[in-house]
PDB file of N, CA, C and O in Angstrom:
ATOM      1  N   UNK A   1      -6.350  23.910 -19.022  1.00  0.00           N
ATOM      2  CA  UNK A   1      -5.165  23.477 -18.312  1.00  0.00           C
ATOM      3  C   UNK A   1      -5.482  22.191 -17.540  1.00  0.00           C
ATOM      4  O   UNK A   1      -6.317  22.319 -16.644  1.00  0.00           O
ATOM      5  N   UNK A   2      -4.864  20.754 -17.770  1.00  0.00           N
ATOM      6  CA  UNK A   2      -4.965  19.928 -16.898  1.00  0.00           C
ATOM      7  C   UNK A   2      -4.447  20.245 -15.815  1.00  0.00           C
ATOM      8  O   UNK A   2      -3.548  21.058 -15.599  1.00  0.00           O
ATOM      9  N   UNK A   3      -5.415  19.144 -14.631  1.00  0.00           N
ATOM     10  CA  UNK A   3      -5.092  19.502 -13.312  1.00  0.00           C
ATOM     11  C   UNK A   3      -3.872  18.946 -12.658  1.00  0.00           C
ATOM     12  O   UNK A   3      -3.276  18.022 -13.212  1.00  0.00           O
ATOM     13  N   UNK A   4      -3.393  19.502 -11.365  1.00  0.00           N
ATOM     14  CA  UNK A   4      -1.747  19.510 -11.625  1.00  0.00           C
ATOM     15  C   UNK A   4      -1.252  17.991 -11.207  1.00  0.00           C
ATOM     16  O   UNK A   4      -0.034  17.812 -11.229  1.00  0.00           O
ATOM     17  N   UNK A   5      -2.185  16.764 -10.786  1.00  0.00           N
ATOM     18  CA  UNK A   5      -1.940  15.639 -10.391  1.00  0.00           C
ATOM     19  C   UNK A   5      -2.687  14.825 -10.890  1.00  0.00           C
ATOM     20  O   UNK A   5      -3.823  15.257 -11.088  1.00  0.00           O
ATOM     21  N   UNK A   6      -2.419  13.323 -11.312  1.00  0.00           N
ATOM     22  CA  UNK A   6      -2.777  12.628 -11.987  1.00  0.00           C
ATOM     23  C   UNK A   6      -3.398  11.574 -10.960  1.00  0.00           C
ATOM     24  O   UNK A   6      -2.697  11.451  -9.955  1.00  0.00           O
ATOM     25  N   UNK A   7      -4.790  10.619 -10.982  1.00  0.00           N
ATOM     26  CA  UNK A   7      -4.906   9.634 -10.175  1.00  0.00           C
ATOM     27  C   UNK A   7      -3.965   8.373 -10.824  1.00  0.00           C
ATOM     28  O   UNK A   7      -3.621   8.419 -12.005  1.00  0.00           O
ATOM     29  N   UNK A   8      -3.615   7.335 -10.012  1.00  0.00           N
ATOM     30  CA  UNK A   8      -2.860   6.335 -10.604  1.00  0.00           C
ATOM     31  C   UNK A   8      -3.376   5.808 -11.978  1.00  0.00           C
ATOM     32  O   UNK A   8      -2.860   5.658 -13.085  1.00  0.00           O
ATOM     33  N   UNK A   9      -5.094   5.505 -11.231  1.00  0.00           N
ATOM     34  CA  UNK A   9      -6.153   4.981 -12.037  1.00  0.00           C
ATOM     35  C   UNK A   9      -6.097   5.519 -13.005  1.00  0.00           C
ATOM     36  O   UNK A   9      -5.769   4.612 -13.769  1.00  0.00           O
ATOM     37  N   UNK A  10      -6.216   6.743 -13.811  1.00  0.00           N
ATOM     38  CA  UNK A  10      -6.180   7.881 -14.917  1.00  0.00           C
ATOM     39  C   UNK A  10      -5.144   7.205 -15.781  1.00  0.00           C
ATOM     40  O   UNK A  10      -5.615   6.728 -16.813  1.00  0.00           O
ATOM     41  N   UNK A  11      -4.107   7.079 -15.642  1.00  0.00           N
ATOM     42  CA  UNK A  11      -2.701   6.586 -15.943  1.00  0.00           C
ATOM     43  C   UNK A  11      -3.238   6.046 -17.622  1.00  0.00           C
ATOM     44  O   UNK A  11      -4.393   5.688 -17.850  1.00  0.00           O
ATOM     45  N   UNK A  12      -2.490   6.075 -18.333  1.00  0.00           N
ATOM     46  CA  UNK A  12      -2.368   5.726 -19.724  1.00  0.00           C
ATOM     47  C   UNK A  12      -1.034   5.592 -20.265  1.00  0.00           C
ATOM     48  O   UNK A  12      -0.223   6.518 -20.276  1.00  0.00           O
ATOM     49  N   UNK A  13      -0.711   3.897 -20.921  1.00  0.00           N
ATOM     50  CA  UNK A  13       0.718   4.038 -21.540  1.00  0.00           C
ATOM     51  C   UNK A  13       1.216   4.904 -22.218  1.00  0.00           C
ATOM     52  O   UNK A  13       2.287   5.339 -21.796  1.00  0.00           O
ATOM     53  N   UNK A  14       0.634   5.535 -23.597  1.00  0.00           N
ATOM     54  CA  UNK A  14       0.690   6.283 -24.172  1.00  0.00           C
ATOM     55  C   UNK A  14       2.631   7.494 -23.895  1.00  0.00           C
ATOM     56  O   UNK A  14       3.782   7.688 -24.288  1.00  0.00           O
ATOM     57  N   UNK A  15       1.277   7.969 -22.687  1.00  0.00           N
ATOM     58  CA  UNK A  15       2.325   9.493 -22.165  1.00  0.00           C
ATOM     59  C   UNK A  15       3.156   8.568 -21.353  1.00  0.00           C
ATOM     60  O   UNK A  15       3.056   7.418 -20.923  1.00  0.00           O
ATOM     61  N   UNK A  16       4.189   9.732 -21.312  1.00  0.00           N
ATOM     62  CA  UNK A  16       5.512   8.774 -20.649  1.00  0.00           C
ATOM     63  C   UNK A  16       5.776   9.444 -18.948  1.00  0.00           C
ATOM     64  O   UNK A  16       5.923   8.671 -18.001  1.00  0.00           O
ATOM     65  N   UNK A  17       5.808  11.188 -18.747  1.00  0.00           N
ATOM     66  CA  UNK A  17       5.679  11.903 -18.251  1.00  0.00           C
ATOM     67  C   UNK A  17       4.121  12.047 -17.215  1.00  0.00           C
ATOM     68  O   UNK A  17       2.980  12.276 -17.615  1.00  0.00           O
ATOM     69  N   UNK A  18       4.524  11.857 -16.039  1.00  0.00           N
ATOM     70  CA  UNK A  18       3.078  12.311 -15.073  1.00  0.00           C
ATOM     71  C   UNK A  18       3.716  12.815 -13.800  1.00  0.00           C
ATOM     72  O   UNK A  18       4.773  12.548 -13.229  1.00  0.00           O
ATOM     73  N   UNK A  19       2.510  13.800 -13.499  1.00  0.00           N
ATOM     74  CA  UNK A  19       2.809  14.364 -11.665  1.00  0.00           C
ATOM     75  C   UNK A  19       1.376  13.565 -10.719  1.00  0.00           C
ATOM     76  O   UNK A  19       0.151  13.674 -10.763  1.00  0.00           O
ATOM     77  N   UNK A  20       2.766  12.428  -9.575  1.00  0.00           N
ATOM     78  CA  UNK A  20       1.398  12.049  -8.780  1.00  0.00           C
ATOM     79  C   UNK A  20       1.967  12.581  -7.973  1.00  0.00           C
ATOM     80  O   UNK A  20       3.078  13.109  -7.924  1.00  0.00           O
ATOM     81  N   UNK A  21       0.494  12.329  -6.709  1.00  0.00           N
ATOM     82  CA  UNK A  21       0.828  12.421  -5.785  1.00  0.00           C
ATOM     83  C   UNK A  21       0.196  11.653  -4.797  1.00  0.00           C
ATOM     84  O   UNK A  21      -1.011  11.672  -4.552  1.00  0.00           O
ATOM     85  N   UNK A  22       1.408  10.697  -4.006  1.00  0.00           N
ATOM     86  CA  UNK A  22       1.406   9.218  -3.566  1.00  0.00           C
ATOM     87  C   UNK A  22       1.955   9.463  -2.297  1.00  0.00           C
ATOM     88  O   UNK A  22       2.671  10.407  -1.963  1.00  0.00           O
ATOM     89  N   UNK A  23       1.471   8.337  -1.491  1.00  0.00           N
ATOM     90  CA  UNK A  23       2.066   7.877  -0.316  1.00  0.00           C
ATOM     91  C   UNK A  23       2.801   6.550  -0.657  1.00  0.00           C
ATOM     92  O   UNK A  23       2.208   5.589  -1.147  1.00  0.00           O
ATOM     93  N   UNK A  24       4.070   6.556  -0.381  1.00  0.00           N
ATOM     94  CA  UNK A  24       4.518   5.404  -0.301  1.00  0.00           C
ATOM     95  C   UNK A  24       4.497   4.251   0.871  1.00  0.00           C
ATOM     96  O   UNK A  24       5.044   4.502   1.945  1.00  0.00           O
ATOM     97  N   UNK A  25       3.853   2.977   0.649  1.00  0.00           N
ATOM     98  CA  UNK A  25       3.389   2.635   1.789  1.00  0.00           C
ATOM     99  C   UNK A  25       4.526   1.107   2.070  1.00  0.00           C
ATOM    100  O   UNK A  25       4.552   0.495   3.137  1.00  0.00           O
ATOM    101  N   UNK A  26       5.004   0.905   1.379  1.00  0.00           N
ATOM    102  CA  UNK A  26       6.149   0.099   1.171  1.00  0.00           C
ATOM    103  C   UNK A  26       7.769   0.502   0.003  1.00  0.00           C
ATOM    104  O   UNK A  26       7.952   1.198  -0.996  1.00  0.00           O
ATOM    105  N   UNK A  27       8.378  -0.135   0.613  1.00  0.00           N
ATOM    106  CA  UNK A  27       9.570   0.616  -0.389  1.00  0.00           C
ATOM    107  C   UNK A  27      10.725  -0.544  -0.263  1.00  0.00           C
ATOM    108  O   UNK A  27      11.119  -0.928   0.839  1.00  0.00           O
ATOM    109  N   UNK A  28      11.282  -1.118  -1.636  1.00  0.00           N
ATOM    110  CA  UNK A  28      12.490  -2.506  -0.855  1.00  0.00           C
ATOM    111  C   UNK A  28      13.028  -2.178  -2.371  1.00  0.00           C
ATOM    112  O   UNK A  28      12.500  -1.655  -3.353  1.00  0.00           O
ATOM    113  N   UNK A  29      14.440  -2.778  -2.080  1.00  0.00           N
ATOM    114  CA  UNK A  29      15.652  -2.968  -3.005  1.00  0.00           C
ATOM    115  C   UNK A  29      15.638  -4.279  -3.805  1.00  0.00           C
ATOM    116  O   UNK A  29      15.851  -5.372  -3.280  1.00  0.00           O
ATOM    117  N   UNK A  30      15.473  -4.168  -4.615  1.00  0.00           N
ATOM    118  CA  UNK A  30      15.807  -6.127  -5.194  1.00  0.00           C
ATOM    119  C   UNK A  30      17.148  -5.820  -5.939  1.00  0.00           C
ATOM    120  O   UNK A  30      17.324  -4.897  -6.734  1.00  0.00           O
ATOM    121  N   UNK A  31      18.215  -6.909  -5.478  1.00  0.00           N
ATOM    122  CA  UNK A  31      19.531  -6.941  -5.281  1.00  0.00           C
ATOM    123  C   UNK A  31      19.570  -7.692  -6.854  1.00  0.00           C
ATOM    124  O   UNK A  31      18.607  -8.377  -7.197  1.00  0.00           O
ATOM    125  N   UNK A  32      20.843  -7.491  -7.838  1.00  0.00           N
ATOM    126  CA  UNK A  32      20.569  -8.137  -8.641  1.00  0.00           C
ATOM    127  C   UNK A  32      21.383  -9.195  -8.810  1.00  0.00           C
ATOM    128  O   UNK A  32      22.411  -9.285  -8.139  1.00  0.00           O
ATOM    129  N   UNK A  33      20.935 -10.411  -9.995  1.00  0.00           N
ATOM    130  CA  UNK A  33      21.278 -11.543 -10.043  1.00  0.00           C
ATOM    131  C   UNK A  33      22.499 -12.122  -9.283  1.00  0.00           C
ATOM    132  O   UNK A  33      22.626 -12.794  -8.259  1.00  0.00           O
ATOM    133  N   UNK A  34      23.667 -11.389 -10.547  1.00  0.00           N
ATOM    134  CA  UNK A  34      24.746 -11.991 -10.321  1.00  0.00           C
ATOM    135  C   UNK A  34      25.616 -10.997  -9.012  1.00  0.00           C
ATOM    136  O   UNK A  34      26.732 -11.427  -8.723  1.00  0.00           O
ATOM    137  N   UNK A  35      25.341 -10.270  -8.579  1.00  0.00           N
ATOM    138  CA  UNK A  35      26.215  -9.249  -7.559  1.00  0.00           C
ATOM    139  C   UNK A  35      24.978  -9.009  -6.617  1.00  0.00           C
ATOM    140  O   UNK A  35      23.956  -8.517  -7.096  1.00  0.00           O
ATOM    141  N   UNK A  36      25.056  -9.367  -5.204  1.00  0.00           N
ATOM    142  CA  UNK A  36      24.200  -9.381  -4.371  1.00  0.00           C
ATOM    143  C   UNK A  36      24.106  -7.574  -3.844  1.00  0.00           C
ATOM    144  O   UNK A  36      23.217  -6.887  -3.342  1.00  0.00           O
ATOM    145  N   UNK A  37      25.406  -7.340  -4.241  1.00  0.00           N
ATOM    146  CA  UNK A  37      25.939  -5.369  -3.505  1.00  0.00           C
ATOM    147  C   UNK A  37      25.011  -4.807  -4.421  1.00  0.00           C
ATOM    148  O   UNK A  37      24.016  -4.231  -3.982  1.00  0.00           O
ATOM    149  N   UNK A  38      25.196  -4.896  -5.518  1.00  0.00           N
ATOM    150  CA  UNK A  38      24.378  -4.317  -6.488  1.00  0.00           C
ATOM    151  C   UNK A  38      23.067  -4.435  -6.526  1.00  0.00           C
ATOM    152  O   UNK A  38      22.487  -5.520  -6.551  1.00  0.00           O
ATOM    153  N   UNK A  39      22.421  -3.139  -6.534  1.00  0.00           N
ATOM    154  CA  UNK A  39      20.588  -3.047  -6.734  1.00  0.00           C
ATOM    155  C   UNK A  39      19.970  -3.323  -8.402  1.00  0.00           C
ATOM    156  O   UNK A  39      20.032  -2.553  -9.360  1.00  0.00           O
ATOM    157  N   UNK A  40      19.545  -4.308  -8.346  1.00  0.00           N
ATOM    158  CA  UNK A  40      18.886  -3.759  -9.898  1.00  0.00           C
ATOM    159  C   UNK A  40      17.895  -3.014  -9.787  1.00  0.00           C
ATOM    160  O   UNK A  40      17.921  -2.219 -10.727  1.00  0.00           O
ATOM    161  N   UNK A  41      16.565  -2.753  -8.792  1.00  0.00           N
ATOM    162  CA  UNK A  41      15.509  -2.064  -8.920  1.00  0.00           C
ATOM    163  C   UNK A  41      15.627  -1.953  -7.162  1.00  0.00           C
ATOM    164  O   UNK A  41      16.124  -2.518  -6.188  1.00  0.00           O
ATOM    165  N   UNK A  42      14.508  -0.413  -7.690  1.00  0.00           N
ATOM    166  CA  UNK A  42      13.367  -0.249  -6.522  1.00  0.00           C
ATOM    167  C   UNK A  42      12.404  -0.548  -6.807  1.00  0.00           C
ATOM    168  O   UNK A  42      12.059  -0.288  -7.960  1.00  0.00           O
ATOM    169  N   UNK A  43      11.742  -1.044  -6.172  1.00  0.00           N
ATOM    170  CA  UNK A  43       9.948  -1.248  -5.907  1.00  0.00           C
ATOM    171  C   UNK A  43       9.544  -0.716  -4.915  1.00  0.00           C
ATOM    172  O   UNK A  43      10.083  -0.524  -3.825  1.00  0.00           O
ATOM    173  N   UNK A  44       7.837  -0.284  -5.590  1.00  0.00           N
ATOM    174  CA  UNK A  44       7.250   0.826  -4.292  1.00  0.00           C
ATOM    175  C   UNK A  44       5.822  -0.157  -4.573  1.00  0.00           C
ATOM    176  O   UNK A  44       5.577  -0.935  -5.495  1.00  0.00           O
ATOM    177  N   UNK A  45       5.078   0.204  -3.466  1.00  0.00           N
ATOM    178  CA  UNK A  45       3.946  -0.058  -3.160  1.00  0.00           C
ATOM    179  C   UNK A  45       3.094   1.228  -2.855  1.00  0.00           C
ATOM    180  O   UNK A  45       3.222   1.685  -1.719  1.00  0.00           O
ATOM    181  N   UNK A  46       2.192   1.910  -3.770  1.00  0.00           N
ATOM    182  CA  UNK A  46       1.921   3.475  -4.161  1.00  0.00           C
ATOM    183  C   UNK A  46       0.411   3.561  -3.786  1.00  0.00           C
ATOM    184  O   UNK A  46      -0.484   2.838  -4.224  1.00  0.00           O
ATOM    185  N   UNK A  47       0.276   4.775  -2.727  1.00  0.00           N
ATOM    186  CA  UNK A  47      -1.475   5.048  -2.671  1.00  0.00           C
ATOM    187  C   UNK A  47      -1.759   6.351  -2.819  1.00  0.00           C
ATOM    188  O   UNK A  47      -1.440   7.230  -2.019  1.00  0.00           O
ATOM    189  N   UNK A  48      -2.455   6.525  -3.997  1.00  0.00           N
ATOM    190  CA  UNK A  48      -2.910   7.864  -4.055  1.00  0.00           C
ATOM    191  C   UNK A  48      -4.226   8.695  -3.206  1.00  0.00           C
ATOM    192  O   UNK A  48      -4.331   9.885  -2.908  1.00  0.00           O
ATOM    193  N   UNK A  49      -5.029   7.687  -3.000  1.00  0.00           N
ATOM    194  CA  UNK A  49      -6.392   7.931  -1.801  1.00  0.00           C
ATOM    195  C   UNK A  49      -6.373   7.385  -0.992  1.00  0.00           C
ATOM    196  O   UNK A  49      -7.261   7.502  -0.147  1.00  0.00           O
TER     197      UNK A  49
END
């Protein structure tokens, strides 16, 4: 049985599916192009140790 959390580092494109477990140490909205209301993404800034 793999173990139930993955390090970031471990990470492989391959699989699509993973359980981390992270501190999020930053977190922001990037607004998109043409509609400033509208979010296109989140971005995180992720620490597992």
């Amino acid at each position: 049985m793999p173990p139930p959390f993955v390090m970031i580092s471990k990470m492989h494109p391959p699989r699509e599916a993973w359980r981390l477990k992270v501190r999020v140490l930053r977190l922001w909205v990037v607004p998109s192009f043409g509609n400033h209301e509208v979010p296109n993404s989140m971005e995180m800034i992720l620490l597992d140790e």
